[in-house]
C-alpha positions in Angstrom: 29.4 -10.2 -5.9 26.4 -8.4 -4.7 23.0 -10.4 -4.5 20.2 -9.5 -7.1 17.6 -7.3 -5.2 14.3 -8.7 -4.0 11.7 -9.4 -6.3 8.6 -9.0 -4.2 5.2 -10.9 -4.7 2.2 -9.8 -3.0 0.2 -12.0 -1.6 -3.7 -12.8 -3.7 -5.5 -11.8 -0.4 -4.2 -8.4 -0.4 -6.5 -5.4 0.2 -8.2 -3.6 -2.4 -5.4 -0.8 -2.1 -2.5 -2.7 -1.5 -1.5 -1.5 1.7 -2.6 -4.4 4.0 -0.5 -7.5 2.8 2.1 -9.8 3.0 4.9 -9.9 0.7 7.4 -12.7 -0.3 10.8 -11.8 -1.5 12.6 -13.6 -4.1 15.7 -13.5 -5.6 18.3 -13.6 -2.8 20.0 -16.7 -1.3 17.2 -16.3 1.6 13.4 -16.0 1.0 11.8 -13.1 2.6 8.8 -12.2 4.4 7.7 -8.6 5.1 4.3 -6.9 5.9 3.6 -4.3 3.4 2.4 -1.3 5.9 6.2 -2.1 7.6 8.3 -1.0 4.8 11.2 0.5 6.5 11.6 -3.0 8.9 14.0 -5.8 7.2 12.0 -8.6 6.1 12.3 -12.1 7.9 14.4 -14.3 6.0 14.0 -18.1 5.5 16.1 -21.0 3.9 14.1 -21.8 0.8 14.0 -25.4 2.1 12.1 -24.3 5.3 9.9 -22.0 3.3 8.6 -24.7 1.2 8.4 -27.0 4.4 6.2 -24.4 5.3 3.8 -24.1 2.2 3.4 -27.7 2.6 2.0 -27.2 5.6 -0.2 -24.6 5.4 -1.5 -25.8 1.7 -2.5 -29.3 3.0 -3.9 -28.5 6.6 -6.8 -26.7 5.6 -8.2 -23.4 6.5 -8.4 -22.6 9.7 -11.5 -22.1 11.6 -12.0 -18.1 12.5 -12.9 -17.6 15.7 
């Protein structure tokens, strides 16, 4: 069986035009991870249990300072 295709989300900090983002794939047994303006690249791919591990982290450290 072939696996569904991705279902990309872009991410709500996107640029006005769309073409400086992240994206998150969905869909597949895998989560990806792909940078918009590198469309022809593969994504990086995740276990879904280490991509939530992940938004846990980033969603309760806080932002991070710019330097």
């Amino acid at each position: 069986m072939t696996p569904a295709p991705w279902r990309w989300v872009r991410s709500s900090r996107c640029s006005p035009s769309g073409d400086n983002c992240v994206a998150v794939g969905l869909g597949q047994p895998l989560v990806g991870v792909r940078d918009t303006k590198a469309g022809d690249r593969p994504p990086l791919t995740f276990p879904p249990a280490r991509w939530l591990a992940f938004l846990a982290r980033v969603t309760t450290a806080g932002p991070h300072p710019r330097r």
